[in-house]
C-alpha positions as CSV (number, residue, x, y, z in Angstrom):
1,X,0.0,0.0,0.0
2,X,1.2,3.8,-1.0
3,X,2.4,6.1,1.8
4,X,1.9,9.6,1.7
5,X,4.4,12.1,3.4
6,X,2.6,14.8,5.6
7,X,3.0,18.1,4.5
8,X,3.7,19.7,8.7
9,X,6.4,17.2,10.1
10,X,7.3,14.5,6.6
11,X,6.2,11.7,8.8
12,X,5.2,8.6,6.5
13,X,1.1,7.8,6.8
14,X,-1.0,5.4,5.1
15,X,-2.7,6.8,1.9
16,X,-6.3,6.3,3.2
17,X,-5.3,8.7,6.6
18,X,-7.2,11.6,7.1
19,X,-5.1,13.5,9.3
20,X,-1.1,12.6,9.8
21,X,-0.7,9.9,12.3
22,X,1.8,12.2,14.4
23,X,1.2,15.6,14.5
24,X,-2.6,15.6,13.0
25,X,-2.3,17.6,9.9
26,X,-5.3,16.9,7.3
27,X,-3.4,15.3,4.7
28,X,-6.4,15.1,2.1
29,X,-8.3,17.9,0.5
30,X,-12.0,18.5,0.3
31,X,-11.6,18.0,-3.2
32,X,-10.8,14.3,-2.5
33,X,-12.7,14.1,0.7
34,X,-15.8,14.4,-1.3
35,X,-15.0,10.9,-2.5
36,X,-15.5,9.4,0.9
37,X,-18.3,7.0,0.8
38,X,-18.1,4.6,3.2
39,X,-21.6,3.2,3.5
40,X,-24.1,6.1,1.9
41,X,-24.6,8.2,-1.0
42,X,-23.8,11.2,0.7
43,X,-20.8,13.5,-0.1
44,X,-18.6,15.1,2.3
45,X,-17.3,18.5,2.4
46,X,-14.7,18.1,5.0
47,X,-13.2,15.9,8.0
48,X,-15.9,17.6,10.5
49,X,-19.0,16.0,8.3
50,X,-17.3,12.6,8.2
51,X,-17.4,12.4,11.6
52,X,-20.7,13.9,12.6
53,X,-22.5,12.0,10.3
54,X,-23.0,9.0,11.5
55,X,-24.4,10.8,14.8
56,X,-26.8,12.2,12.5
57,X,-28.0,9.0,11.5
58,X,-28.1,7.7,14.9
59,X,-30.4,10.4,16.4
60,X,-32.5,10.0,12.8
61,X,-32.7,6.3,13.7
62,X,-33.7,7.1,17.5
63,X,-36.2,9.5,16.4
64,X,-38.2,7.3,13.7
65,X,-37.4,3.7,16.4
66,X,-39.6,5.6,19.1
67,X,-42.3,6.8,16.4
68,X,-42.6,3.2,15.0
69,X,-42.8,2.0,18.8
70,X,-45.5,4.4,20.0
71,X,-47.6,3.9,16.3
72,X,-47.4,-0.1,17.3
73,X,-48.2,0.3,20.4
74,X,-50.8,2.5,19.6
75,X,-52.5,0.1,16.9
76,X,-52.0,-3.2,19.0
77,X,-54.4,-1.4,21.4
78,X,-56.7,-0.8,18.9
79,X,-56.3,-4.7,18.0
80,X,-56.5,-6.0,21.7
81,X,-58.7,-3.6,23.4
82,X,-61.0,-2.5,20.4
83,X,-64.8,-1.7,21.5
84,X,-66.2,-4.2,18.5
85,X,-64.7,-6.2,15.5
86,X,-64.7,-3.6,13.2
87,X,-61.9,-1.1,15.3
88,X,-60.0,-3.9,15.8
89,X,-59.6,-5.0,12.5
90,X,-58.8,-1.3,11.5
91,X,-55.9,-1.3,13.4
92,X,-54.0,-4.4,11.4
93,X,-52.9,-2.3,8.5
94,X,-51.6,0.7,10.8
95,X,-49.3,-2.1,13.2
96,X,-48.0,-3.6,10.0
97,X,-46.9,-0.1,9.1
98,X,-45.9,0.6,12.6
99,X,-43.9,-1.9,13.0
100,X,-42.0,-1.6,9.3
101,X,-41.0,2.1,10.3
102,X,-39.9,0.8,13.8
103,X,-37.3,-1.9,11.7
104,X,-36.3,1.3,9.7
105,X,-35.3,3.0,12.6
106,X,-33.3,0.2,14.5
107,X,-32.0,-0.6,11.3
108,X,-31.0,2.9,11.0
109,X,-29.1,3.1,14.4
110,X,-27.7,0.2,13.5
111,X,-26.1,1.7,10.2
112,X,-25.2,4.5,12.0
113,X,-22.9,2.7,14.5
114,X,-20.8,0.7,12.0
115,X,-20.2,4.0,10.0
116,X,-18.9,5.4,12.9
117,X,-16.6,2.3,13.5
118,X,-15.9,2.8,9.5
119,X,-15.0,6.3,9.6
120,X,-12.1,5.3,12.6
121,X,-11.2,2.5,10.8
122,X,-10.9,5.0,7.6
123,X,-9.0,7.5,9.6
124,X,-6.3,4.6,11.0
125,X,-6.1,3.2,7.4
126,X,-7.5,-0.4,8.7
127,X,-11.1,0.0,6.4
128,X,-12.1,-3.3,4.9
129,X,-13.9,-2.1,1.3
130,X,-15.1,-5.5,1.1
131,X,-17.1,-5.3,4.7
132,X,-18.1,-1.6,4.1
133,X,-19.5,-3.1,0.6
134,X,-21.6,-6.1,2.8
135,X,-22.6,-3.9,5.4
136,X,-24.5,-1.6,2.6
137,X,-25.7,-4.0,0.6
138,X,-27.6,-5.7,4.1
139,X,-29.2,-2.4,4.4
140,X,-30.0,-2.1,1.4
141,X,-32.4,-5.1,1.3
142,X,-33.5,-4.5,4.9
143,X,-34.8,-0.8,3.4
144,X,-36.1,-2.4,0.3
145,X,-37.9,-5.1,2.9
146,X,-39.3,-2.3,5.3
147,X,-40.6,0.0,2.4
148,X,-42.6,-3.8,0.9
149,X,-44.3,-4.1,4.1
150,X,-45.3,-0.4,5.0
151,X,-46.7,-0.5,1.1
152,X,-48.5,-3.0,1.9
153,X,-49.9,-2.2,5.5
154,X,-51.0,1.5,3.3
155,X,-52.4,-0.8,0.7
156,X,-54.3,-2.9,3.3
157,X,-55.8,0.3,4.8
158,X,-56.6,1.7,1.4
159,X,-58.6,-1.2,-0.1
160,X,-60.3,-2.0,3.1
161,X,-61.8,2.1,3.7
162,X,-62.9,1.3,-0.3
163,X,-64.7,-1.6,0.3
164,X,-66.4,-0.2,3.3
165,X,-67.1,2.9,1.4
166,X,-68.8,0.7,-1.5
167,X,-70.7,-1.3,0.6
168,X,-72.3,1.9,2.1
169,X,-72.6,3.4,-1.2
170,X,-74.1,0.3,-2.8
171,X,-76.8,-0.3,-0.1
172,X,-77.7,3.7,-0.6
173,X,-77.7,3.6,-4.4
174,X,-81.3,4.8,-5.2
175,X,-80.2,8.1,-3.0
176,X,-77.1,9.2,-4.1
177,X,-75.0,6.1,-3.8
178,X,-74.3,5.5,-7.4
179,X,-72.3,8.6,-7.7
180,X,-70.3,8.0,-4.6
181,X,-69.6,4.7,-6.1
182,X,-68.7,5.9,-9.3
183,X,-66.1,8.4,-7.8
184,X,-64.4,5.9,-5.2
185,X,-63.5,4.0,-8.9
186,X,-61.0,7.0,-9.4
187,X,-59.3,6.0,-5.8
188,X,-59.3,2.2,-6.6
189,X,-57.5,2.6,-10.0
190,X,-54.9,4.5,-7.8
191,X,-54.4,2.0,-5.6
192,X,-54.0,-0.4,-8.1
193,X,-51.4,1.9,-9.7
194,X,-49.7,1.7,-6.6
195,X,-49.7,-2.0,-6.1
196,X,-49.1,-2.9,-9.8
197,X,-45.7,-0.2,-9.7
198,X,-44.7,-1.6,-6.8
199,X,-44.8,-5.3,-7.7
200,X,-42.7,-4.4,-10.8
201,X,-40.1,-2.5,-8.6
């Protein structure tokens, strides 16, 4: 592996340092800083973003972890403790998508904590491309998983209000049901839009 020679005190460092091993001089340029990507899409500007971003993707993960827990647990007490049948099964389609942003946001944490352990592996030249590489592509799928199940927790909800919606309209035809009928037909082709472009994805 190529040295590079710091600029401050000539002491030999790894090409993949940040700073110089002995007296902390930046020995990169934003310019080729920018090229960073360790296990996002996101472009860095300089040593200080490198850093604090993976905090920023912890806290995001905390933040969206307690929404999905308090959305669950909000929807399995609509399941459990629901007055009648109906407000139970209601709240199905909103703990399916509870629970898929609560998996985003541990997953989230969890991302955020190996980019951390990345970026100081980066910085002492010990990075392993090939585990940065796995650890992305995991996430990848575990996103790709999570955004399948909140689709179809939405889609769940969607159909179900339709169907409801029909049946009302249906049994109130001869007073102004037909045209509420006719007009929930717009909403159903976009549902099916939805589920259709989401099975090709």
């Amino acid at each position: 592996m190529n040295n590079v020679k710091c600029p401050n005190c000539g002491n030999e460092n790894l090409n993949t340092n940040i700073r110089c091993e002995s007296c902390g001089t930046q020995l990169i340029t934003n310019e080729q800083n920018q090229n960073i990507d360790l296990n996002s899409n996101t472009q860095f500007n300089s040593v200080w973003d490198v850093k604090i971003y993976p905090f920023e993707e912890i806290f995001s993960g905390i933040v969206t972890t307690i929404t999905g827990a308090i959305f669950s647990g909000f929807s399995s007490m609509l399941i459990f403790r629901g007055v009648d049948n109906i407000t139970k099964i209601v709240g199905i389609p909103f703990l399916i998508c509870g629970l898929a942003v609560l998996i985003y946001g541990i997953s989230s944490i969890v991302k955020g904590i190996k980019e951390k352990k990345n970026i100081n592996n980066y910085i002492n030249g010990k990075l392993n491309r090939d585990k940065v590489e796995k650890s992305k592509k995991n996430f990848m799928e575990v996103k790709n998983l999570v955004h399948h199940i909140y689709t179809f927790g939405f889609l769940l909800f969607w159909f179900g209000f339709l169907i409801v919606f029909d049946v009302i309209a249906i049994k109130s035809w001869s007073n102004g049901g037909n045209s509420l009928f006719f007009f929930s037909l717009i909403f159903w082709f976009v549902g099916i839009y939805i589920l259709i472009n989401n099975i090709k994805n």
